[in-house]
N, C-alpha and C positions, 0 to 999 in steps of 0.2 A: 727254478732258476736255470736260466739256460750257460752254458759255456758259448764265449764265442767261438772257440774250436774245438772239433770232436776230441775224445780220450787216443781215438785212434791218431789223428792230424799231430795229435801233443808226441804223441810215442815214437811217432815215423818224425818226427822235423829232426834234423841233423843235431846230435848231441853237442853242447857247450864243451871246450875242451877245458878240464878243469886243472889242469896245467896250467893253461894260460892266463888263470884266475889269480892260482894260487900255488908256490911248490908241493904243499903236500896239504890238499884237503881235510877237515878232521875227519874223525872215526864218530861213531856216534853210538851210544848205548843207552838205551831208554828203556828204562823199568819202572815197570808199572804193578802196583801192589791191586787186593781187590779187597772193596768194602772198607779200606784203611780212613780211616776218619782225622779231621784236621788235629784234632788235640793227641795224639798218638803218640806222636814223635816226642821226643825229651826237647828239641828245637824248637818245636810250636807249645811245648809249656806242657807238656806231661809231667808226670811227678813220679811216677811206678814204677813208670814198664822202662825198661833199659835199652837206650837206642844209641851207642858210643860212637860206631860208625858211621850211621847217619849223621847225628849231629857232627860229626866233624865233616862228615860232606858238607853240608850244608856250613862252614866256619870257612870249608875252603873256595865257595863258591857262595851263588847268588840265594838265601831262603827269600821267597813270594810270599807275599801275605796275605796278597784278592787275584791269587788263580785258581781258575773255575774248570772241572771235567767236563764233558758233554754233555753229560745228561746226569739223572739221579740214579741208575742204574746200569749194568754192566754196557749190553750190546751197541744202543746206540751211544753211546760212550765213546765205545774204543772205534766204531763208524765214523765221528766226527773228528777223533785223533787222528788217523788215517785217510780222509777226504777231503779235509778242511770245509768243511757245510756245516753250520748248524742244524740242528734237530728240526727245524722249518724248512730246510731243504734236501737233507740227507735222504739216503732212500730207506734206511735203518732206524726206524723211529721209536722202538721198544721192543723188548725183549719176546721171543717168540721160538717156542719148539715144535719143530729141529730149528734148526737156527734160519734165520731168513739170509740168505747171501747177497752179500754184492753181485751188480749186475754187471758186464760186461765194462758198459762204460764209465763206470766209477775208478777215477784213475785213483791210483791210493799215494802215500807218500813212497812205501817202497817199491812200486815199481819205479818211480821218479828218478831213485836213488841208484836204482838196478841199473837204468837205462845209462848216466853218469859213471859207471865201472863202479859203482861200491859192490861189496859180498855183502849177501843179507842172511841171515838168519833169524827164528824166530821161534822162541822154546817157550810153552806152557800153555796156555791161555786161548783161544783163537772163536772169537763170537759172530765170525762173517762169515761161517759159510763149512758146508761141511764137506766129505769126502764125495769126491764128484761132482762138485758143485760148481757154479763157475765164480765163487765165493772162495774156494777153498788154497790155504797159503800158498803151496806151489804155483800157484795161476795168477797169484795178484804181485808175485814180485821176489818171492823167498827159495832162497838157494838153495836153505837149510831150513827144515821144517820138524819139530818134534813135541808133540804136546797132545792134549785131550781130542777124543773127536768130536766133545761139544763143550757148550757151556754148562750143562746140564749135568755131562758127565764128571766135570771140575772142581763139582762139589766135592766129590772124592778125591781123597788124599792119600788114599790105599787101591788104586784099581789095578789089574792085574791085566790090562792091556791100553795099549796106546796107541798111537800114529807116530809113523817115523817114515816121511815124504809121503811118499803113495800105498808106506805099506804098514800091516800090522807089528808091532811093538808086543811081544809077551811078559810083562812084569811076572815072572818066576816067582820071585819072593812073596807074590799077593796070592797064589792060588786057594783055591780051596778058604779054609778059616784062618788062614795067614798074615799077617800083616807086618811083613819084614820090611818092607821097603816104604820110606815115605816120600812119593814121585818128586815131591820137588826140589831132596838131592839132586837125583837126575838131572833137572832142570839145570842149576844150577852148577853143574858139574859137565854138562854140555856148552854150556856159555865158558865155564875157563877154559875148555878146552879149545872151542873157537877162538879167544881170546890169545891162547898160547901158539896157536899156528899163525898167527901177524898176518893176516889178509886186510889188504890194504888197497884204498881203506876199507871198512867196514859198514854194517849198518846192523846193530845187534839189537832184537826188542826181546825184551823178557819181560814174560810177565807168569809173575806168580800167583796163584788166588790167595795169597796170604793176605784178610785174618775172614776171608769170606768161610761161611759155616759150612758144614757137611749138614744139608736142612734136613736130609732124612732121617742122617740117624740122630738128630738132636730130635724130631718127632718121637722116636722111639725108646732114646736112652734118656732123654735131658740134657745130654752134652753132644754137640756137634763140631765141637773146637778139637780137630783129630790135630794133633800132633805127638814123635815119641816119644816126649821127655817134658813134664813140668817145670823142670831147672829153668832158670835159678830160683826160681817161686814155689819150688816142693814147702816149705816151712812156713809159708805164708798162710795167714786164718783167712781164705776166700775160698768162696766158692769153687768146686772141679773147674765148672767150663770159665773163669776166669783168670784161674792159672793159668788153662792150656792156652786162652787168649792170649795174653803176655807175653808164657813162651812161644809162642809163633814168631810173635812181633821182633823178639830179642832173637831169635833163631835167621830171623831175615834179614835182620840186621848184621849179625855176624857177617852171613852170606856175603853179603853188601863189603864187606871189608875184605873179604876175598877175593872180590871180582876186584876191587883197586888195588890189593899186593898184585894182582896178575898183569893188571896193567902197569903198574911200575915194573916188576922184573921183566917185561918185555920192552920196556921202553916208550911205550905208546901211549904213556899218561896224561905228557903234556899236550898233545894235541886231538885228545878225545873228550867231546860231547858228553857228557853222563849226566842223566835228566830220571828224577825219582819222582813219582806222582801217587796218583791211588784215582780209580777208575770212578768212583762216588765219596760219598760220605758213608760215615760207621753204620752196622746192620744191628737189628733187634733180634738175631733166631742162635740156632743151636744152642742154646740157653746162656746166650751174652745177652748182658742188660750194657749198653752204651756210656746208661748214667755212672755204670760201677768205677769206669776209667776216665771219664769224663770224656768222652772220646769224638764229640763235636767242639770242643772246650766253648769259646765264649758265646758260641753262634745257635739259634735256631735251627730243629729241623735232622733228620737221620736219614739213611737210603728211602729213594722213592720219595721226600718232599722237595719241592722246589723252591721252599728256603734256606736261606745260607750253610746250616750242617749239610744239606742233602747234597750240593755242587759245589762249595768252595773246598778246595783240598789241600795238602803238601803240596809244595811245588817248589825242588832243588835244582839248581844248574847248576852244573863246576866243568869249566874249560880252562883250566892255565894258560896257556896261550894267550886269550883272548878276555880272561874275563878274569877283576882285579878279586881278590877273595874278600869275606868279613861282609859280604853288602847283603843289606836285608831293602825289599823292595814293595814298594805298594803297588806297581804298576798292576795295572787291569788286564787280563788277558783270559784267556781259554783254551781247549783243545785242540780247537779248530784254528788257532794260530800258528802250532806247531808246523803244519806240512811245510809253509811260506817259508817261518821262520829257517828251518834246517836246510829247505832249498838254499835259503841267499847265503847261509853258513859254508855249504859247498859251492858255492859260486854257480847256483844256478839260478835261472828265471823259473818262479812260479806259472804253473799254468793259469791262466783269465779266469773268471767268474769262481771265484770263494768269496769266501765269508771269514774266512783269517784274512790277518795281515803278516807281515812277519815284526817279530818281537828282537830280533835281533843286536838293532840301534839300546835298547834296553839293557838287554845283557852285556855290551861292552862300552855302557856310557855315555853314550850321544842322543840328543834327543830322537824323544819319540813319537810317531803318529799313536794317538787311540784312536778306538771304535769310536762311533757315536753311539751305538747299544751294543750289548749282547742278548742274543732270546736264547729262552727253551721253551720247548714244547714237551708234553709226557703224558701218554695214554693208558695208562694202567688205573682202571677203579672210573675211569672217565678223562675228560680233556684239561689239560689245565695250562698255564701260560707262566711266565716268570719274563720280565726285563730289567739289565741293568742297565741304568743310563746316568753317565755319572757317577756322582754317590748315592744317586737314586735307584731304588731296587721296587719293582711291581709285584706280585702276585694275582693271579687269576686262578681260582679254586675248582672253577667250572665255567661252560659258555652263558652266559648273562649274567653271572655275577659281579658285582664292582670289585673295583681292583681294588686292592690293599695296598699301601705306601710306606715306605721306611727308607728314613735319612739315613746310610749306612756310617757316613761320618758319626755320624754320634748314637746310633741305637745300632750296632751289628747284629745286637743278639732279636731284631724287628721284633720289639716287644710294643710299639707305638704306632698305631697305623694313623698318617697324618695325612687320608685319603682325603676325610672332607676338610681339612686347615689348606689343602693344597691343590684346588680345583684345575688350577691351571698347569701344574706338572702332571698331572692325571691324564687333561686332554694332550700334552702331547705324547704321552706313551699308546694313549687308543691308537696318536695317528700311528705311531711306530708300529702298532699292532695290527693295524690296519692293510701293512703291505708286506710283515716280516716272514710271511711263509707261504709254500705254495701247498693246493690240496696235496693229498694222499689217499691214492686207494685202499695202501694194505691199511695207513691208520686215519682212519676216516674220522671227524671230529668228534662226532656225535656218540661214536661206539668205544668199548672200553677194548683194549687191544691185552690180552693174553700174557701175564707177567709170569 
């Protein structure tokens, strides 16, 4: 997919005065969980694990009930949150160490946002690109920059060094056989603090790897679910690493209530974006079993499938301002919606040639344009394909396999493949398939791409 104009043409064209739009633009704070699975949440019908502050996020703003992540895994995930392309277009099409970086001209949404006078910052997480790279946060857009130097390294919940802008970070508390500090305090503790300095507006992305595993040392202990406290689930007859699941879940959720006390005593509540998601669907390792929490709830599929558990996710909005509370929404969307979306939020024009649209008409009421499909593509173990079109949902397992079919209106959990009952929704999703992506060299069809 081509841009009708270069990233650089986008960046140099004279900024939208967003005064002129709007008196006071919103803020925006987008947090992103990792590996958090649709049935998780007490809101999407958990029964367990404690989520007060979420579910009331989600009571005071919009819960989604068919929004979809990027992909079925981390990297190009959070590539198609940030570039608006799908996985057919993105340059970041699976997960690959050291991290594959954005290339120069992949405009992201924070630069967008930069370029507009927002403050950006961005604490935890970061799958685009590492130190030096032309991937790497300070270069795509972020003021403020503190988190892992990879994805790799994020597993970890105890490391004893980090990145903080362009430079090294010593976590004290982790040296040696220590494990006093669990980083994403910090995380989270960097965000109130941006928070409490009113920069105005803002563009705040946190992202936690909360409930993704520490895979190594669940290879070696059986428990990879590091966090420091079981509470409130110490009395509970379950397994270690499902405790520790829990309380992460409930530990972030706290969190979650702390960044909105902060944004009330600062004032800045009503007219801030806060948008909760989770980067895939629920994971199988550190010695979590999915099924223990039910943690895809009604849907097929866990991280790495490209059925419904693997890419439909949470997905909360709450803007006071703009957006009436208590609405629970089926609208269709994706990751790749967002950049558009938060553009037309700040009063600005998306740049040409994506693959979102913006969602915004949605969140305050008015109708809305939909997709005519959503794709993914995912290279790990071999090639595979996925299309929604409608309530119709495709699978493709490999290249010349027939596609699999499912009504999502009435089978979500695609226990039904109504492939050959429906020869003729079949032929139009090939044609779909036919033109929905362009090659790629790093992930070439035929070869399995490095997870």
């Amino acid at each position: 997919m081509m841009f009708a104009m270069t990233r650089r043409d986008f960046l140099c064209a004279p900024a939208v005065s967003l005064a002129a739009r709007r008196p006071a633009p919103p803020n925006v704070l987008l947090i992103l969980a990792d590996d958090l699975g649709y049935g998780d949440l007490g809101c999407y019908g958990q029964q367990r694990i404690l989520t007060p502050y979420l579910d009331r996020l989600a009571s005071e703003g919009i819960r989604f009930t068919q929004a979809y992540a990027g992909s079925t895994v981390c990297a190009p995930s959070r590539c198609a949150l940030m570039t608006g392309l799908h996985t057919g277009h993105a340059w970041v099409r699976g997960n690959r160490y050291p991290d594959l970086p954005l290339r120069p001209q992949d405009l992201t949404l924070t630069e967008i946002l930069k370029k507009a006078g927002y403050r950006t910052a961005l604490f935890g997480k970061w799958s685009l690109g590492g130190l030096a790279t032309t991937g790497y946060p300070t270069r795509r857009g972020f003021d403020e920059w503190f988190g892992y130097f990879s994805q790799t390294q994020a597993h970890d919940y105890y490391p004893y060094l980090l990145l903080e802008g362009e430079r090294e970070y010593l976590v004290r508390g982790n040296f040696g056989a220590r494990k006093t500090v669990w980083v994403h305090d910090l995380f989270t503790e960097r965000a109130l603090d941006f928070i409490r300095r009113r920069p105005q507006p803002f563009f705040l992305h946190l992202c936690w790897t909360i409930p993704h595993a520490n895979n190594e040392l669940g290879r070696d202990t059986g428990n990879g679910m590091e966090v420091p406290s079981d509470e409130p689930y110490s009395r509970q007859d379950w397994p270690q690493p499902e405790k520790n699941f829990a309380a992460m879940i409930t530990r972030m959720d706290a969190d979650v209530g702390k960044l909105m006390e902060a944004l009330r005593d600062t004032g800045q509540d009503e007219n801030t974006i806060v948008i909760f998601s989770s980067d895939n669907g629920p994971h199988r390792e550190g010695g979590h079993d999915p099924d223990f929490f039910d943690s895809n709830g009604p849907l097929r599929g866990i991280k790495r499938d490209l059925y419904e558990g693997g890419i439909r996710v949470p997905m909360i909005v709450r803007w006071p301002a703009r957006i009436r509370p208590g609405q629970v929404s089926d609208q269709v969307w994706a990751f790749w919606d967002l950049l558009p979306t938060l553009a037309e939020a700040a009063g600005l024009t998306p740049p040409p040639g994506l693959d979102g649209i913006s969602m915004l008409n949605s969140w305050i009421g008015r109708p809305q344009r939909n997709h005519d499909y959503l794709y993914w593509e995912f290279h790990e173990g071999g090639f595979k394909q996925a299309v929604r079109m409608g309530d119709w949902k495709a699978v493709r397992l490999a290249p010349g396999r027939p596609l699999e079919l499912y009504d999502l209106s009435r089978d979500p959990g695609e226990t039904h493949d109504l492939a050959r009952e429906r020869r003729d929704v079949v032929e139009r999703i090939e044609r779909v398939l036919a033109h929905a992506r362009t090659e790629s060299a790093e992930f070439p069809v035929r070869a399995s791409a490095r997870g």
